[in-house]
C-alpha positions as CSV (number, residue, x, y, z in Angstrom):
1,X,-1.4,-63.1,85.8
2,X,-4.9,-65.1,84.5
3,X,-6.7,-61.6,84.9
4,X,-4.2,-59.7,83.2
5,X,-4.1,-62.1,79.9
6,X,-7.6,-61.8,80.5
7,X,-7.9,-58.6,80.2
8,X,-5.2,-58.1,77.4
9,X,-7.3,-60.6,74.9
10,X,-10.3,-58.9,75.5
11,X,-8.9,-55.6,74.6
12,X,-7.6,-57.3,71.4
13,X,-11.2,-59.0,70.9
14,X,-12.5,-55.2,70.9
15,X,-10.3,-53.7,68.7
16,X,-11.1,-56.1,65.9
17,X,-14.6,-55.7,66.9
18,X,-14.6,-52.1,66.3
19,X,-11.8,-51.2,64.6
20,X,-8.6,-49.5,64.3
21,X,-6.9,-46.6,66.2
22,X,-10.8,-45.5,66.8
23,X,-11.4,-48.3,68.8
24,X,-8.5,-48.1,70.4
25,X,-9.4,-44.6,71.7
26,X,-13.1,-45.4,72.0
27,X,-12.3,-47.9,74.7
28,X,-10.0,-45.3,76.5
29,X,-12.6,-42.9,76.3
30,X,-15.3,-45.4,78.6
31,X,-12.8,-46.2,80.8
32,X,-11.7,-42.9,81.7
33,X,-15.4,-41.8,82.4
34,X,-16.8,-42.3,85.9
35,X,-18.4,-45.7,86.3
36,X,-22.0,-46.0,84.5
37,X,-21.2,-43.0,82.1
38,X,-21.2,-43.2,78.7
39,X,-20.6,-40.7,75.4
40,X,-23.5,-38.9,74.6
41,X,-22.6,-37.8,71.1
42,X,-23.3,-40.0,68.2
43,X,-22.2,-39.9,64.7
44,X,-19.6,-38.5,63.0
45,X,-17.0,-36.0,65.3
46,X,-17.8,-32.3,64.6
47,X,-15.8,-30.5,62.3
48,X,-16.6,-28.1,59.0
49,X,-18.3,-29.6,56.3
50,X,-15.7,-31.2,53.6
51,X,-16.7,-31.5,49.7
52,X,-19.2,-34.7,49.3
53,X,-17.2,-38.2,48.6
54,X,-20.3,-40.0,49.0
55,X,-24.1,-39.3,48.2
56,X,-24.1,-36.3,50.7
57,X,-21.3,-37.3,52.8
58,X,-18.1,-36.0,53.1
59,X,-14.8,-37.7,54.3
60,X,-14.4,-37.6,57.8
61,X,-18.7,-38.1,57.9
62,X,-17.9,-41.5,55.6
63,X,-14.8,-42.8,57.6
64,X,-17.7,-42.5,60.6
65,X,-20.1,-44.3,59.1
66,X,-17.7,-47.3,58.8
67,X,-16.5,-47.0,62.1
68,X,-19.2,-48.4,64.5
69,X,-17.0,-46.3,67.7
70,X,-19.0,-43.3,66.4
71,X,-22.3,-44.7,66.9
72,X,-22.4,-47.4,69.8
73,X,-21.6,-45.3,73.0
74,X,-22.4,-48.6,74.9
75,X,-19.8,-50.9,72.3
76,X,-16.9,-51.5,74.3
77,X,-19.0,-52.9,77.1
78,X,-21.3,-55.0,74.9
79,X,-18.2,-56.5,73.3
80,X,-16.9,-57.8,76.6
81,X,-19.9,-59.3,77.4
82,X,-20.2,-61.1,74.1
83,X,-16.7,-62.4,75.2
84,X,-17.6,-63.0,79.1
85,X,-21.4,-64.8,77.9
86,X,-19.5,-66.9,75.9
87,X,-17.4,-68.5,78.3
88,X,-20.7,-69.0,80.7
89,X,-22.1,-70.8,77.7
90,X,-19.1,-73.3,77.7
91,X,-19.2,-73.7,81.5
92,X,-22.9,-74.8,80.8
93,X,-22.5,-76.9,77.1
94,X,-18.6,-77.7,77.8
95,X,-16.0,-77.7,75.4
96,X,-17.2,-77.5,71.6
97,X,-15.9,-80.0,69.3
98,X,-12.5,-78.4,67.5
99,X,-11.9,-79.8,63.8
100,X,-10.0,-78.7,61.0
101,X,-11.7,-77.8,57.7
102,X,-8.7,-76.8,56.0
103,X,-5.1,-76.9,55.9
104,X,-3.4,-73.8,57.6
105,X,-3.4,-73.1,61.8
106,X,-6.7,-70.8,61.5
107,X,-8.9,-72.9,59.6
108,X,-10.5,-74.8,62.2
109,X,-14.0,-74.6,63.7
110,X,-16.0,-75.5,66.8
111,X,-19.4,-77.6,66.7
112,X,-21.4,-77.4,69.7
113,X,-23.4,-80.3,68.9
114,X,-27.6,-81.0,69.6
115,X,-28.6,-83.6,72.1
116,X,-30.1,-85.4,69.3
117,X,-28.2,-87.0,65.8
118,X,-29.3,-85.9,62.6
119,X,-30.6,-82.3,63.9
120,X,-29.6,-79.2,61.6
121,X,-26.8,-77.0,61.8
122,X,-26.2,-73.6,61.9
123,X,-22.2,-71.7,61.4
124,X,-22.0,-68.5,62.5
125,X,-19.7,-66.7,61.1
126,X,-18.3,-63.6,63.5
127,X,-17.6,-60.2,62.5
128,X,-15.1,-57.7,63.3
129,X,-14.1,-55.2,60.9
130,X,-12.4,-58.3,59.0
131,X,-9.6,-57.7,61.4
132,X,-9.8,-60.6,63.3
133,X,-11.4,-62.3,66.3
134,X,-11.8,-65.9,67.5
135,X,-14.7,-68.3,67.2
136,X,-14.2,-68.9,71.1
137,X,-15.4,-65.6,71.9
138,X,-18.2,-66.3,69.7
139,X,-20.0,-69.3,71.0
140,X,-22.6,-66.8,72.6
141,X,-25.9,-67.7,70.7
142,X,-24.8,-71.8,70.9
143,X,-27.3,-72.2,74.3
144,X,-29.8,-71.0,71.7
145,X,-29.6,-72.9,68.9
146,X,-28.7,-76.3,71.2
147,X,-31.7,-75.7,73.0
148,X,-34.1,-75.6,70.0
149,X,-32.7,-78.4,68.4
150,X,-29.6,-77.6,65.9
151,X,-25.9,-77.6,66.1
152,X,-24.1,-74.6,66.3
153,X,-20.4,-74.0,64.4
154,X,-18.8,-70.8,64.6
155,X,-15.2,-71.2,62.7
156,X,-11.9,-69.3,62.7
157,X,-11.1,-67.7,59.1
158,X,-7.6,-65.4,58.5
159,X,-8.3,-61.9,59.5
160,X,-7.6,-59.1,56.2
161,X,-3.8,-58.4,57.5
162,X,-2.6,-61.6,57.4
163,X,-4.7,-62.1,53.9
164,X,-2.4,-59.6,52.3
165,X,-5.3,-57.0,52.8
166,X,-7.1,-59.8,49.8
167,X,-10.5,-60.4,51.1
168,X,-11.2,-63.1,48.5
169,X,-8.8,-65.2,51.1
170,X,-11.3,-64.8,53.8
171,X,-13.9,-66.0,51.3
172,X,-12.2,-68.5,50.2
173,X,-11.1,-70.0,53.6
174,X,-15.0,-68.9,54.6
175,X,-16.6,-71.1,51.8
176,X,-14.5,-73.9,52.1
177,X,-15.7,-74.4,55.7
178,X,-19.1,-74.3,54.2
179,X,-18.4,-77.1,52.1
180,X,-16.4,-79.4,54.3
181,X,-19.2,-78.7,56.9
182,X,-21.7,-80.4,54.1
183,X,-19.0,-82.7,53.2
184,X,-18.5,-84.3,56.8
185,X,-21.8,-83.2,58.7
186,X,-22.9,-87.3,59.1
187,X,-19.1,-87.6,61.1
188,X,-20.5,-85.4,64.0
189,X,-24.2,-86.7,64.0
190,X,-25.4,-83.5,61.5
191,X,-28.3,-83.1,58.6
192,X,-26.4,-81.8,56.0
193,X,-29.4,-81.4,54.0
194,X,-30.3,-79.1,56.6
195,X,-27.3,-76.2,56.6
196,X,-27.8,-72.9,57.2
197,X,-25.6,-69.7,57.8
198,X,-25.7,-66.1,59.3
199,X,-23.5,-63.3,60.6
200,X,-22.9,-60.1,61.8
201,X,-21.2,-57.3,60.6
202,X,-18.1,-58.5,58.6
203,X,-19.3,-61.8,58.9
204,X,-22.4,-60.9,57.4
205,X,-20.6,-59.3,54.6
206,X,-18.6,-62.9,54.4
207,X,-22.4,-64.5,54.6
208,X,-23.7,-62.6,51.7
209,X,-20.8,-63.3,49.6
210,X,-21.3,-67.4,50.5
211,X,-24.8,-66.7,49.6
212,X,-23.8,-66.4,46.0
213,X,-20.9,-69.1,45.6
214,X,-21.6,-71.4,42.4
215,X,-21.1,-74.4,44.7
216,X,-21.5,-77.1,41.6
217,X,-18.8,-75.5,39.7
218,X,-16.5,-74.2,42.5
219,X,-16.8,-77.2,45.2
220,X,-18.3,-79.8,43.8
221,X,-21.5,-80.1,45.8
222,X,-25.4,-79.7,44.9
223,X,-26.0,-76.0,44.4
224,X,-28.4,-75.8,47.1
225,X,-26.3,-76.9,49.9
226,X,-27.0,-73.9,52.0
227,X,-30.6,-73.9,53.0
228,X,-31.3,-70.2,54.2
229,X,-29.2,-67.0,55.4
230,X,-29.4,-64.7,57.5
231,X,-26.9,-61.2,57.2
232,X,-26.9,-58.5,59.9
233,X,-25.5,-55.3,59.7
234,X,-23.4,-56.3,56.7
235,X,-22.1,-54.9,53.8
236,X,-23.2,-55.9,50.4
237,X,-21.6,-52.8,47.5
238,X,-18.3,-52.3,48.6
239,X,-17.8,-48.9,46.2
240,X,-18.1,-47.0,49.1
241,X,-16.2,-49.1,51.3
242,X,-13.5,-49.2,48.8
243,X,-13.3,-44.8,49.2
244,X,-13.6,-44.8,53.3
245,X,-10.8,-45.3,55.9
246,X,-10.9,-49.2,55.5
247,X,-9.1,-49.3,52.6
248,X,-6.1,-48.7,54.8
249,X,-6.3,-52.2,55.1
250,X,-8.1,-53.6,53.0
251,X,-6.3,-53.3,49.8
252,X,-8.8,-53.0,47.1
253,X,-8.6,-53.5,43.0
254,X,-12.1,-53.2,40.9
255,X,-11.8,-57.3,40.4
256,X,-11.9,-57.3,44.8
257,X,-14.7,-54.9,44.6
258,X,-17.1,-56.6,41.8
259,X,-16.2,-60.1,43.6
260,X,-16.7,-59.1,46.9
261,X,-19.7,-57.2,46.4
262,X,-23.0,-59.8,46.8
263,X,-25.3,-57.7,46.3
264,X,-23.8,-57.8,42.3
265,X,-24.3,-61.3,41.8
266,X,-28.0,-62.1,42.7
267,X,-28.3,-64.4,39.9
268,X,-26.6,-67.0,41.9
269,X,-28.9,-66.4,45.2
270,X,-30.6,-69.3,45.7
271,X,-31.8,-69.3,49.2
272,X,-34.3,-67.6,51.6
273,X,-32.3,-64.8,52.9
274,X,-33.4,-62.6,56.1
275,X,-31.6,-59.0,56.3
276,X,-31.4,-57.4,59.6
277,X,-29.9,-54.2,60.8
278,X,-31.0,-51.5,64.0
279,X,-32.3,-48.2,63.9
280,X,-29.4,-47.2,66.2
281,X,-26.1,-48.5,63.5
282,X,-24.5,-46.0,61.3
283,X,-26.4,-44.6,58.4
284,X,-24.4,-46.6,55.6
285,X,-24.6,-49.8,57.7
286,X,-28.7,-49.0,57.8
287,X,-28.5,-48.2,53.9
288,X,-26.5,-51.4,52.8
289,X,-29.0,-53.4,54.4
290,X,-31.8,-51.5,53.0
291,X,-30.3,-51.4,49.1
292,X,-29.6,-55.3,49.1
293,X,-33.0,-56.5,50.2
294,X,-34.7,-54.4,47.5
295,X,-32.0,-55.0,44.7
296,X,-32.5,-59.3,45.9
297,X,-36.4,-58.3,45.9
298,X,-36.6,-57.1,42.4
299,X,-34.4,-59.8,41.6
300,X,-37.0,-62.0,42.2
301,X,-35.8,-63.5,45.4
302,X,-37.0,-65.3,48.8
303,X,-36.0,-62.1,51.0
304,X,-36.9,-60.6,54.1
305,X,-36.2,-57.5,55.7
306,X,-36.5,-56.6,59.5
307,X,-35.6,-53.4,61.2
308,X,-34.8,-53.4,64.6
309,X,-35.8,-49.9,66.8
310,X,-33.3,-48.6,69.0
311,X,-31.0,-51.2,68.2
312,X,-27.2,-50.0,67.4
313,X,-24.6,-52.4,65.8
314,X,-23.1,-54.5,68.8
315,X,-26.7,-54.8,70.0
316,X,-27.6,-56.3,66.5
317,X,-24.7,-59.1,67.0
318,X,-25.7,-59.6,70.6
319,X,-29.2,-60.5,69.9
320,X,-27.8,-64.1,67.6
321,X,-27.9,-64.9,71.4
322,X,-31.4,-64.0,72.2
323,X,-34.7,-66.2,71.1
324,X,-36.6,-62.9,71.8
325,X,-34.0,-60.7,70.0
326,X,-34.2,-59.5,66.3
327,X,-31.6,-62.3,64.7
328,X,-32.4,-65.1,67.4
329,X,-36.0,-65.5,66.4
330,X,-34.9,-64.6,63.0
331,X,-32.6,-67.5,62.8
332,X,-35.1,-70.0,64.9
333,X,-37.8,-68.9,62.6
334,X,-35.5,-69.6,59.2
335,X,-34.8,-73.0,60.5
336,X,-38.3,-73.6,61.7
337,X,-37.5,-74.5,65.5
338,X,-39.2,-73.8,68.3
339,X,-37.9,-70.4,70.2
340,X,-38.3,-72.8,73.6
341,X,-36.9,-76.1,73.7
């Protein structure tokens, strides 16, 4: 019975990490294979070419590149080992600290705290095609961060169905944590001079959008309160987002679009930023990355770009975990720890 509820929650962990009825069939499609096989196509499924919806894509070639099943033939395994490393990291740090940072059952968070007080802090904030997912399966990269020094929080924020399909609620609940974390960082031995954030994927899209908060006028804390970011494989213009299959969901209105879309509001930027995304991701993935590190460049702003060869979208995430990896060293180097304890 422990296996089977297992095995039924890390279905539901894919799914909101890729997405959807493709997901769905994605994962069918591995396990039906002989063991050690995987797809060999990548990209969009073939069919004849549709009118362009977007630059020179048509629909079903758009829908794709917002659907990471169509370009990580390895995703459905990656994504239970995310799940299954996390656990091994609990067995080693034991259970993370679980506090509330708001008022309804989802908005709580878990603090895997450093071996020393006053070290810095790092929240992760998890992706998953702003379905859903649990900060429990996300505690991968906190062996990392512990070991060089910092706290690691990765919180729980409403997934886009229960929001009403409003992703200003996931913002809100996302931006909130930011501030109580700053708020209450001395309560669990924290710098809160010293907070930082990053994600993947949605959560990078949910990073970008912190990134320019007026935190003055909105919370009432110093402006500055967030020290440096780090957003991987996210999504920063949502115009074409708005026009691909995830608007099945996610029920969009031009105020949603301008508000939710970071890369808009660079004025409010304040912090080094590092962008990351893989060679390997879809091509809209690659270009989101691409257009908001030159649009925060000519803005004038602290940013970095790095590109990651041969490195698809679950890969990216994966790597948070990794002091060697693309966002482990990125995040160790933003925070200016050592990449060995």
């Amino acid at each position: 019975m422990i296996k089977l509820l297992t095995d039924i929650h890390r279905r539901s962990f894919v799914s909101g990490l890729f997405g959807g009825v493709a997901a769905a069939g994605f994962a069918n499609s591995v396990r039906a294979q002989t063991p050690g096989a995987v797809p060999c196509h990548l990209g969009p499924p073939a069919h004849a070419k549709g009118p362009p919806v977007w630059m020179d894509m048509d629909q079903i070639e758009l829908d794709a590149a917002y659907d990471q099943a169509f370009y990580a033939p390895m995703g459905y395994q990656i994504a239970r080992r995310i799940a299954s490393t996390s656990d091994a990291v609990r067995a080693r740090l034991g259970e993370p600290l679980r506090l509330a940072y708001g008022p309804s059952e989802i908005e709580k968070l878990d603090i895997y705290r450093a071996r020393k007080p006053n070290a810095p802090i790092f929240l992760f904030i998890h992706g998953g095609a702003w379905l859903g997912g649990r900060a429990r399966d996300h505690a991968y990269p906190a062996e990392l961060f512990v070991n060089a020094g910092a706290n690691f929080i990765v919180l729980d924020y409403i997934g886009i169905k229960e929001a009403g399909g409003d992703l200003r609620v996931m913002a809100g609940q996302v931006r909130r944590a930011i501030a109580w974390i700053h708020n209450n960082a001395a309560s669990f031995g924290a710098d809160a001079n010293r907070l930082y954030i990053g994600g993947r994927s949605s959560g990078a899209h949910m990073t970008g959008v912190a990134l320019v908060t007026d935190w003055s006028r909105d919370y009432g804390v110093p402006a500055d309160i967030v020290k440096g970011g780090i957003c991987s494989s996210g999504m920063y213009d949502l115009k074409a987002v708005r026009i691909s299959k995830r608007s099945a969901y996610v029920k969009f209105t031009d105020e949603m679009e301008n508000a939710m879309s970071s890369q808009r509001h660079l004025d409010l930027l304040r912090a080094p930023v590092i962008v990351t995304y893989g060679t390997n991701e879809t091509p809209e993935f690659q270009r989101q990355s691409r257009d908001f590190a030159a649009a925060a460049k000519s803005a004038g702003k602290d940013v970095q770009l790095i590109v990651a060869p041969d490195y698809n979208h679950p890969e990216m995430g994966e790597s948070f975990g990794n002091p060697y990896g693309p966002n482990g060293r990125a995040a160790l180097s933003l925070m200016k720890l050592p990449i060995l304890a």
